[in-house]
C-alpha positions as CSV (number, residue, x, y, z in Angstrom):
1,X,-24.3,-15.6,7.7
2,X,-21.6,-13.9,10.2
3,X,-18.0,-14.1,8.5
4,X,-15.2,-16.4,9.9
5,X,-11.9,-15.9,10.9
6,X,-9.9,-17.9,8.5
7,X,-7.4,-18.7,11.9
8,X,-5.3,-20.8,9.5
9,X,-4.4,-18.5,7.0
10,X,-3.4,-16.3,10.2
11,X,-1.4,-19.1,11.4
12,X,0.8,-19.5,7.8
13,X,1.6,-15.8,8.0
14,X,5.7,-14.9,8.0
15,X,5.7,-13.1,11.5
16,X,5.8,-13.4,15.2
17,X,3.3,-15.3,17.6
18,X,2.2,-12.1,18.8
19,X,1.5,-10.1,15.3
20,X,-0.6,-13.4,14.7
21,X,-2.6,-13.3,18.3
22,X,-3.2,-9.7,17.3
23,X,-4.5,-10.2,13.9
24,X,-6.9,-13.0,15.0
25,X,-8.2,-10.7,18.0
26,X,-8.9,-7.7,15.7
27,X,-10.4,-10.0,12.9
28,X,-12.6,-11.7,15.7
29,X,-14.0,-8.0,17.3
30,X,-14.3,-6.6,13.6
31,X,-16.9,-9.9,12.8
32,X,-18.2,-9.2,16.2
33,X,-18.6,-5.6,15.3
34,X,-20.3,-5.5,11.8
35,X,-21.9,-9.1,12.1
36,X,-23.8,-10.5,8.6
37,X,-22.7,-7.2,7.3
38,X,-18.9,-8.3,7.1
39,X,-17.8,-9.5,3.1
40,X,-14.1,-9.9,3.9
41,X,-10.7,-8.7,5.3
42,X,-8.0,-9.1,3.1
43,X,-4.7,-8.8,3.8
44,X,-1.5,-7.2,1.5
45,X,1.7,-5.2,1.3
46,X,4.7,-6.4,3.1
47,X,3.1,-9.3,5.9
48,X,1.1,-10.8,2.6
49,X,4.2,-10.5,0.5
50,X,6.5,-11.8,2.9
51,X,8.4,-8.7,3.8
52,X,7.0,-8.0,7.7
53,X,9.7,-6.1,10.0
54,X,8.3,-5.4,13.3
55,X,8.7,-2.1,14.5
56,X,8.6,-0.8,11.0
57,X,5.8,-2.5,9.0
58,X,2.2,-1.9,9.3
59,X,0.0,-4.5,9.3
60,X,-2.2,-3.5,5.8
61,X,-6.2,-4.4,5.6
62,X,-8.7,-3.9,3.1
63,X,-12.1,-4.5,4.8
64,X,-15.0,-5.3,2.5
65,X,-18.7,-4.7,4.0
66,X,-22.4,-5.1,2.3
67,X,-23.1,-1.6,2.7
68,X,-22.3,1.5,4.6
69,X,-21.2,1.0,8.8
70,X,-23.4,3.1,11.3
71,X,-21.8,5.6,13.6
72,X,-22.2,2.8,16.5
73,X,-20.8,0.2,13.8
74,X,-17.8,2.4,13.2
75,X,-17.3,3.3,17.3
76,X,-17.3,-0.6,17.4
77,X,-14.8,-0.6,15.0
78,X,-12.3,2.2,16.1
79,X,-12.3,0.3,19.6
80,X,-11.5,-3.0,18.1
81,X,-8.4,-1.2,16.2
82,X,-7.3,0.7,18.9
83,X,-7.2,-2.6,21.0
84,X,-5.6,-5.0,18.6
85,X,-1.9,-4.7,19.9
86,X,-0.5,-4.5,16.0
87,X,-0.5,-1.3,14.2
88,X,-3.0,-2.4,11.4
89,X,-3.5,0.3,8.6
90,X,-7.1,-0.6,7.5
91,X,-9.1,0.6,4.6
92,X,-12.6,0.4,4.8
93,X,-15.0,-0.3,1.5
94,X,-18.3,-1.1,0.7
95,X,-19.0,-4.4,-1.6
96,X,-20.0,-1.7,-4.5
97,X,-16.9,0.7,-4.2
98,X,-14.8,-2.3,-4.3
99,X,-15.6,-2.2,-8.2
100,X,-15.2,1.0,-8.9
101,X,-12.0,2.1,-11.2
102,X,-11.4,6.0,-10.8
103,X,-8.8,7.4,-9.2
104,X,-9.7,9.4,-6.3
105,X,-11.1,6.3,-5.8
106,X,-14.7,6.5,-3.5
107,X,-14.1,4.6,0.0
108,X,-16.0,4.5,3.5
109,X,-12.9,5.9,5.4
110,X,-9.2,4.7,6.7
111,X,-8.2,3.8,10.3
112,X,-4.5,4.4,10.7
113,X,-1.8,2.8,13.6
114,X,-1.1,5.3,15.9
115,X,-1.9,6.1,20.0
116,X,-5.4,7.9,18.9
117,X,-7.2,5.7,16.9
118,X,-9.4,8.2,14.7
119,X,-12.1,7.9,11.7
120,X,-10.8,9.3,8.4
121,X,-13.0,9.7,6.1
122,X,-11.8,11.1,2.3
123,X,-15.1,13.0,0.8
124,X,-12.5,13.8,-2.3
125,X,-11.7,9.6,-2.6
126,X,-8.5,7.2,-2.0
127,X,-5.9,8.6,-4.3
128,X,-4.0,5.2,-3.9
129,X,-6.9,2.7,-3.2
130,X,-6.7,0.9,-6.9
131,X,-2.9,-0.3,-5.9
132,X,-3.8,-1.6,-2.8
133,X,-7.3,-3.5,-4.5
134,X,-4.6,-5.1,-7.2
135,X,-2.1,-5.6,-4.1
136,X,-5.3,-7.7,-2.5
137,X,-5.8,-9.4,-5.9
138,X,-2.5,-10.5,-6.3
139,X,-1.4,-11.4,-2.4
140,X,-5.4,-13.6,-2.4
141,X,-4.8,-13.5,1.6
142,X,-8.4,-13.6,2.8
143,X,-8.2,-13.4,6.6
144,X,-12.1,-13.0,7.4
145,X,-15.3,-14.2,5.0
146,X,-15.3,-14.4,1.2
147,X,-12.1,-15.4,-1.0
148,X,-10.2,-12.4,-2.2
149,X,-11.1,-13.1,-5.9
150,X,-14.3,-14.1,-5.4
151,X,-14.9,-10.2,-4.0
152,X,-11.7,-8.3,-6.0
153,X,-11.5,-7.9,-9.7
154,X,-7.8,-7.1,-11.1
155,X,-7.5,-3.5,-11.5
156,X,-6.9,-2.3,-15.4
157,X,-3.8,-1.3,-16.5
158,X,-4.7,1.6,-17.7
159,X,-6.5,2.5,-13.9
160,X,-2.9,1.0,-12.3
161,X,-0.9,3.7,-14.2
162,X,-3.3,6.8,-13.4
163,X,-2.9,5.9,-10.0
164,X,0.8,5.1,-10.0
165,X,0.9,9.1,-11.6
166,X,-1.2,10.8,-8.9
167,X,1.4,8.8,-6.2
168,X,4.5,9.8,-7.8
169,X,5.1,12.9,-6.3
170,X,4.1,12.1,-3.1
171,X,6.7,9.0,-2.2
172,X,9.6,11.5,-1.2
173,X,8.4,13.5,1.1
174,X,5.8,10.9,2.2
175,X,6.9,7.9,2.5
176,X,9.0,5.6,4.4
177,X,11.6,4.0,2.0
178,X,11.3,6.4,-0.3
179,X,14.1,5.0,-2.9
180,X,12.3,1.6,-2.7
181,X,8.9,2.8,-3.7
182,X,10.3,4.6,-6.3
183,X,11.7,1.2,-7.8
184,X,8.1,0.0,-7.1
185,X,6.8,2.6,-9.1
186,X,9.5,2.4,-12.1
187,X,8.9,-1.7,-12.1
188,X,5.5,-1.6,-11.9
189,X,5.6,0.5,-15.5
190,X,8.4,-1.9,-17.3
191,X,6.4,-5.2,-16.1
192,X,2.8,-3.9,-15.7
193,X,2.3,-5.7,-13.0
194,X,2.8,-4.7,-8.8
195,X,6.2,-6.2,-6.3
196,X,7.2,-5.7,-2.9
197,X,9.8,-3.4,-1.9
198,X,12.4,-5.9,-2.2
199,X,11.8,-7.0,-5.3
200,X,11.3,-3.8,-6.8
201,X,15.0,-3.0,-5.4
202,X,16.8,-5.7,-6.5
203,X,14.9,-5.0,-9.7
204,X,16.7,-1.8,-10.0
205,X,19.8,-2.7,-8.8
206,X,20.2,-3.9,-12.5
207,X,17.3,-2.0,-14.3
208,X,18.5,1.6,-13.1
209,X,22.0,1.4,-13.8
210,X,25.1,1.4,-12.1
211,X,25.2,4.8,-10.9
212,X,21.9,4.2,-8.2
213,X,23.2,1.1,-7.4
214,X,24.9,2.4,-3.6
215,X,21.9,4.3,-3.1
216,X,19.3,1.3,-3.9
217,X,21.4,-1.3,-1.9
218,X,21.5,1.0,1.1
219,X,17.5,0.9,1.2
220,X,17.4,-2.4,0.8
221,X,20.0,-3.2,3.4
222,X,17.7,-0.5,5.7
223,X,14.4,-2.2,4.7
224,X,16.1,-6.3,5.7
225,X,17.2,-4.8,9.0
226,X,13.5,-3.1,9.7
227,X,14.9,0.5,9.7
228,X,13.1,3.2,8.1
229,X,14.7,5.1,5.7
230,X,12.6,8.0,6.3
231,X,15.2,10.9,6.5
232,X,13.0,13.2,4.1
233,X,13.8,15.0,0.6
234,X,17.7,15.0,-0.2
235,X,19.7,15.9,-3.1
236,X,20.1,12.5,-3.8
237,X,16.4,11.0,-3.3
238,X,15.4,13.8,-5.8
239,X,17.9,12.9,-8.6
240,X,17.0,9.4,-7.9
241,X,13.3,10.5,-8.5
242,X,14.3,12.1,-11.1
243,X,16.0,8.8,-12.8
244,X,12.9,7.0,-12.2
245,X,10.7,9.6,-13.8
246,X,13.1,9.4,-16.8
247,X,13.1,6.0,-16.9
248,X,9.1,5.4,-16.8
249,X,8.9,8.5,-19.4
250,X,10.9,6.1,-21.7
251,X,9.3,2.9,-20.8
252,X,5.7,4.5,-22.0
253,X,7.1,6.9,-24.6
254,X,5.4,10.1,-25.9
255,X,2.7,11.4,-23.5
256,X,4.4,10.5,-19.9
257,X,2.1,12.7,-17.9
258,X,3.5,13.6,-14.3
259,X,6.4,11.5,-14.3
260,X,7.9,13.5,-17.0
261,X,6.8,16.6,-15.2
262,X,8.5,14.9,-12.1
263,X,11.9,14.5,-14.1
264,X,11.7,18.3,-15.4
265,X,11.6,19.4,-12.0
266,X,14.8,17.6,-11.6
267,X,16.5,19.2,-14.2
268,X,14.5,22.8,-13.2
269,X,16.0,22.3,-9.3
270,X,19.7,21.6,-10.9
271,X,19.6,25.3,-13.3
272,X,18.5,27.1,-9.9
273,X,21.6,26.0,-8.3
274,X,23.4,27.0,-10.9
């Protein structure tokens, strides 16, 4: 039986008329596109959690199918994303991957937003997939087919954590709102559990101490007026990095793995300037 668009759940979403129009129209040419072979589409990140800025925020899919698309499935596909009029950032799995708890993590490929809508497929794996499946556990926003928890399982600790370390060093010079996914990363390891981006930074407006305090508000201030704090690696973003990686060290004691390599760089980049 050909999955439905769950148009209600679209409706109840925390964003504009035409972010919702969009959504329903790719959701309705993905079902069109894979047919019977269509589990799910399950939203998360910021439009799940209640954090949407236009202009700034991607509109984050997992997509659940029986089995592996065909090349026409996939063309299918990359003409429905390219049409939808909302920059959705989809990651595509089949019912069997959706289980699986290594990190690279083994996925069909990714479709990014952007002007030329491409196939990415990741022979090596996701290296951030099992935070996203947790993301989908927790946010249980099925927007197409099965309920989210009737298709996700939560994601281990022990999995999160591995995958919170290979992601570490990336956030700087990656990400947009790079102090804020920091926080992410430093809460997820005191609460063992995932948070939005503004919860995380309020989090560490009183978790990291006083002396991050201007640097966390102005994200946060940034992220509520849709901006993107996406200025690259600074002095301060490293020491900041470098406070988180300290503080995670502490929060999991001996044996911190990457994060304490991530705060000895810190401390490395401050005796070369010396």
């Amino acid at each position: 039986m050909r999955a439905g668009v769950h148009s209600a759940g679209i409706q109840g979403l925390a964003c504009s008329a035409e972010v919702k129009g969009g959504l329903r129209r790719y959701c309705a040419a993905l079902a069109e596109a894979v047919g019977d072979g269509l589990v799910g589409v399950y939203l998360y990140g910021s439009l799940a959690r209640g954090c949407f800025h236009p202009g700034t925020s991607d509109v984050d899919v997992v997509v659940v199918t029986e089995g592996p698309c065909s090349e026409v499935v996939v063309s299918k596909i990359v003409k429905a994303h390219g049409e939808a009029g909302v920059p959705v950032d989809a990651t595509f799995v089949t019912r069997s991957q959706i289980g699986v708890e290594e990190t690279p993590t083994p996925v069909e490929f990714v479709l990014k937003p952007g002007g030329e809508e491409r196939v990415v497929r990741l022979p090596e794996g996701h290296g951030d997939f099992l935070l996203q499946r947790q993301d989908v556990y927790d946010c249980e926003a099925a927007i197409v087919g099965e309920p989210a928890r009737e298709v996700v399982r939560p994601v281990p600790w022990e999995a999160l954590a591995r995958c919170l370390d290979y992601l570490f060093p990336h956030i700087v010079p990656r990400f947009k709102n790079p102090a804020l996914m920091l926080s992410r990363i430093a809460y997820a390891f005191a609460n063992r559990k995932l948070c939005s981006k503004r919860d995380a930074g309020e989090w560490a407006m009183g978790a990291l101490g006083e002396e991050w305090r201007p640097l966390v508000a102005e994200a946060l201030e940034k992220y509520a007026a849709g901006v993107p704090d996406d200025r690259g690696p600074n002095e301060r973003l490293r020491a900041f990095e470098g406070r988180c990686a300290g503080y995670i060290a502490g929060v999991r004691g001996a044996g911190g793995g990457m994060m304490e390599r991530a705060a000895m760089r810190k401390v490395v980049h401050e005796k070369d300037r010396e």
